[in-house]
VEXDREN-2710 file (C-alpha; in Angstrom, 1 decimal):
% VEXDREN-2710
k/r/px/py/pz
1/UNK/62.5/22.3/8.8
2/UNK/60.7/22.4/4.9
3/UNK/57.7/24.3/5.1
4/UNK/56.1/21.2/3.0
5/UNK/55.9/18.3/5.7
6/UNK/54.2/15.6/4.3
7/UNK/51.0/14.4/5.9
8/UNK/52.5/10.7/6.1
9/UNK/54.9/11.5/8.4
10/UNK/52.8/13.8/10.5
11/UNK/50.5/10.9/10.5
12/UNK/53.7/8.9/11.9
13/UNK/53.9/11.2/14.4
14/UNK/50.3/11.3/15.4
15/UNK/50.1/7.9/15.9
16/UNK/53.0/7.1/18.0
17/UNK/51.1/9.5/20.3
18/UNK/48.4/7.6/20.3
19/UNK/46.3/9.6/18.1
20/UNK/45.5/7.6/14.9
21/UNK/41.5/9.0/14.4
22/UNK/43.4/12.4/12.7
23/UNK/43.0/11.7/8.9
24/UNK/39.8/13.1/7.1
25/UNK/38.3/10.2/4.4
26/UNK/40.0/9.6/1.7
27/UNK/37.1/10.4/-0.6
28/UNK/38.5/14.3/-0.2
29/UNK/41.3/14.6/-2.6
30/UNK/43.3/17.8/-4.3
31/UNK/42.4/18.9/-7.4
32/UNK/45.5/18.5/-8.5
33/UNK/48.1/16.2/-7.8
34/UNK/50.8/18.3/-6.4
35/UNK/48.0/20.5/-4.4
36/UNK/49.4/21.1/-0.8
37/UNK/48.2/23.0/2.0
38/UNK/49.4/23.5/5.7
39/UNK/48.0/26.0/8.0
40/UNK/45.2/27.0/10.8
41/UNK/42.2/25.7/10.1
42/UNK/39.0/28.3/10.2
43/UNK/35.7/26.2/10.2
44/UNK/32.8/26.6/7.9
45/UNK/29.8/24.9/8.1
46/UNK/26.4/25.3/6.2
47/UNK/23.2/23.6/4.4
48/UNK/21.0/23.7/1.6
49/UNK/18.4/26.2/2.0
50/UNK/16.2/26.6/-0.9
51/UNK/13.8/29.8/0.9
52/UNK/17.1/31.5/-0.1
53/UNK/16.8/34.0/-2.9
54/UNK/19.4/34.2/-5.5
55/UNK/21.1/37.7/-4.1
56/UNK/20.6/36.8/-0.4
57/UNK/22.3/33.4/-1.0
58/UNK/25.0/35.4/-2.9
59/UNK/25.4/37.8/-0.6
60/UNK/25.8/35.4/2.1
61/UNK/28.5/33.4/0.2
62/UNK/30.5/36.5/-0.4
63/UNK/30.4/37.9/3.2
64/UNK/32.0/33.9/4.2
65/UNK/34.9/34.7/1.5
66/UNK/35.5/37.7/3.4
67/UNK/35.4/36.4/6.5
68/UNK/38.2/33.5/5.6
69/UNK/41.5/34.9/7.7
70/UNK/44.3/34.9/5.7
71/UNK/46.9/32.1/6.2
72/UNK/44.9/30.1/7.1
73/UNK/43.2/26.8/5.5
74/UNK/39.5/27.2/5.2
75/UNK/37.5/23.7/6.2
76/UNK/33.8/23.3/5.3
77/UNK/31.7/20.8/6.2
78/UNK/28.2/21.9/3.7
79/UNK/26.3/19.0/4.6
80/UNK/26.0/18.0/1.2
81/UNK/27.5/17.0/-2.2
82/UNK/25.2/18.1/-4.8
83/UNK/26.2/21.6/-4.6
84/UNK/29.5/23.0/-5.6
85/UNK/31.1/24.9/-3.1
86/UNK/34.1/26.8/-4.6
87/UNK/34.6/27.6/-8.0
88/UNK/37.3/29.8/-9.6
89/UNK/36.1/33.4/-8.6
90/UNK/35.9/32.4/-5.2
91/UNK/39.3/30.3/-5.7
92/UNK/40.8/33.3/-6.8
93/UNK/39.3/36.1/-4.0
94/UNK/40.8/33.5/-1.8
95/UNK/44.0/33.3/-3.3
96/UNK/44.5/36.9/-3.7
97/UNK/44.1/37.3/0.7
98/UNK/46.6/34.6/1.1
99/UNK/44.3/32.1/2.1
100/UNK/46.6/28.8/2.5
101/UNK/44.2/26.1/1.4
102/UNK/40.4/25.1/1.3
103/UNK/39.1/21.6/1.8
104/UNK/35.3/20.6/1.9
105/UNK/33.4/17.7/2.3
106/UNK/31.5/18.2/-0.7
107/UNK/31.5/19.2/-4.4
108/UNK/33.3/21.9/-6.2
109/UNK/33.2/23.6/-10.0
110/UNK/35.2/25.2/-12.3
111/UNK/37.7/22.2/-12.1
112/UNK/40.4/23.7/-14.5
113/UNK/40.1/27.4/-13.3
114/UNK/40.3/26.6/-9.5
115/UNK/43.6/24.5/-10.4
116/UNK/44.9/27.2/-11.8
117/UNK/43.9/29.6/-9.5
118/UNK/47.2/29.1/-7.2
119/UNK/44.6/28.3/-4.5
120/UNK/44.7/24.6/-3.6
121/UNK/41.9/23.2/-3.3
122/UNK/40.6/19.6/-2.1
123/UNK/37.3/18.5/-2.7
124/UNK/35.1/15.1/-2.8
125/UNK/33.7/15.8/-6.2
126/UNK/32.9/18.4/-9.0
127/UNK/29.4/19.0/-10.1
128/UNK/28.3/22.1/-12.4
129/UNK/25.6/23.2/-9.6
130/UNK/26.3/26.2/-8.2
131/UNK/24.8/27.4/-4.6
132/UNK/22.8/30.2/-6.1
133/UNK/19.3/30.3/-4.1
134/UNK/19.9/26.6/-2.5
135/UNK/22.9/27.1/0.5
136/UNK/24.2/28.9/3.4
137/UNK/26.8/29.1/5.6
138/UNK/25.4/28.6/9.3
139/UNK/28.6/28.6/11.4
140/UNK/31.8/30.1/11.4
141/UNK/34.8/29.3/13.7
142/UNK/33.0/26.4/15.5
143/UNK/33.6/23.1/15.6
144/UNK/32.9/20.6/12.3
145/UNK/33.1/17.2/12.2
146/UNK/34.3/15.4/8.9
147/UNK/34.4/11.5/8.7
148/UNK/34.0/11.2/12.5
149/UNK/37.2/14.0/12.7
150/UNK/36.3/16.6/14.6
151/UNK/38.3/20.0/13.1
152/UNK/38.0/22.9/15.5
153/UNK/39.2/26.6/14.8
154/UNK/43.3/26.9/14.4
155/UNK/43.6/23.2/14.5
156/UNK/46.8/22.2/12.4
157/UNK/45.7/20.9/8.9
158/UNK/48.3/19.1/7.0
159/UNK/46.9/18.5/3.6
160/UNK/48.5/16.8/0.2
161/UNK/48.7/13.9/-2.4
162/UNK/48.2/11.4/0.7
163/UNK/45.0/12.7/2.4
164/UNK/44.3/15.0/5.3
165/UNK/45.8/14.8/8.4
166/UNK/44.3/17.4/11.3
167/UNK/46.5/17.7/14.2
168/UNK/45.1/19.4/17.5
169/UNK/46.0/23.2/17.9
170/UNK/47.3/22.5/21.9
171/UNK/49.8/19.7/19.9
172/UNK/50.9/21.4/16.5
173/UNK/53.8/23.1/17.5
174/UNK/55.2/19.8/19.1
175/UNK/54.0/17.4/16.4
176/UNK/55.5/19.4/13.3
177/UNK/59.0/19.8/16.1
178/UNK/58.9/15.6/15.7
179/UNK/58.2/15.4/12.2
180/UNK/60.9/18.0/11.0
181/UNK/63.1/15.6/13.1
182/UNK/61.8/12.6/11.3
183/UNK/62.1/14.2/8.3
184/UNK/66.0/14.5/8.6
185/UNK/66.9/11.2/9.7
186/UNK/64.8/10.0/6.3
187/UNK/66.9/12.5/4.8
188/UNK/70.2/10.8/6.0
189/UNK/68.6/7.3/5.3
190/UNK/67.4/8.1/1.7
191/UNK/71.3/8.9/0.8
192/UNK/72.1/6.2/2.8
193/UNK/69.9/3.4/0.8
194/UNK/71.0/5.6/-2.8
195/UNK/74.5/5.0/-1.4
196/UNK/73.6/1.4/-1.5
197/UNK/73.1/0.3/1.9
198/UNK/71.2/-2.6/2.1
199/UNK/68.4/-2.0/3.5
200/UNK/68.4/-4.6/6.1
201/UNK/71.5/-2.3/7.3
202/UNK/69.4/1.0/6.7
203/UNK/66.7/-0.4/9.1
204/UNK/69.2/-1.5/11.9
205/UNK/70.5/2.0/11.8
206/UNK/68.1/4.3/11.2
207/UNK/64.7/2.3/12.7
208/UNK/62.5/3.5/9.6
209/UNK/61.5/2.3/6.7
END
């Protein structure tokens, strides 16, 4: 099976288990178009805290970059969107560790740099405010819940063009078995259709479209 699986047709799979409440809002999108990320999730969450000083807040920030396991994609729920939280420093220190993807439901900065960082990146917004003195991280590795999704720790996230797709840890291994499956017999059917089958004809075959 590709190691890109798109998150439509993990979302296929989902929901012919019965599990259609999987896909985060649409408001979170990549940075850039062809940004994709697949991997573990490790959970952030955090606030705005403005008792912070500027080198606790800092100091904070940079001990949650180092906590981010590699390989996996890094989820953060901030609890806000008027602070930007990644920009290309931190895009990069992730990238470096091998850090698969980060998605938050809030703001980033930097737009240009973090493209181009090689970390990708999905966000709701950019802003130029930074977190310096005004946020902190108050969980790690617990539970967050995104647009009525709850994302536990190693949950599967399946992340592209599309939207978000978060697949339970217990089920990944099983879900991305079906949709490598899927993915051949659209494989077959695409040359099929560029063959010019009609498509009434591809359907009765292959059951897809």
């Amino acid at each position: 099976m590709s190691d890109r699986v798109p998150s439509s047709v993990v979302y296929d799979v989902m929901k012919a288990h019965g599990m259609e409440h999987c896909v985060l809002p649409a408001s979170i999108r990549g940075l850039g178009a062809h940004h994709y990320a697949l991997g573990p999730a490790f959970t952030i969450a955090g606030h705005e805290d403005n008792s912070l000083s500027a080198h606790d807040s800092l100091l904070r920030w940079s001990e949650l970059l180092s906590r981010v396991p590699p390989e996996t994609v890094a989820v953060c729920q901030p609890n806000t969107h008027a602070i930007a939280l990644m920009g290309e420093l931190s895009a990069r220190a992730l990238a470096v560790k091998g850090v698969r993807g980060y998605l938050v439901d809030g703001a980033c900065r930097d737009g240009d740099l973090v493209e181009e960082s090689g970390l990708p990146v999905f966000c709701t917004n950019l802003t130029p405010c930074d977190i310096v003195a005004r946020w902190t991280w108050t969980t790690l590795g617990e539970p967050v819940v995104i647009g009525g999704v709850t994302i536990s720790e190693s949950d599967l996230i399946v992340a592209d063009r599309d939207g978000i797709v978060v697949v339970p840890r217990i089920m990944a291994d099983d879900i991305l078995a079906e949709a490598g499956a899927i993915l051949e017999t659209e494989s077959e059917m695409r040359h099929a259709i560029l063959s010019g089958m009609d498509p009434k004809e591809a359907y009765l075959k292959y059951g897809k479209f």
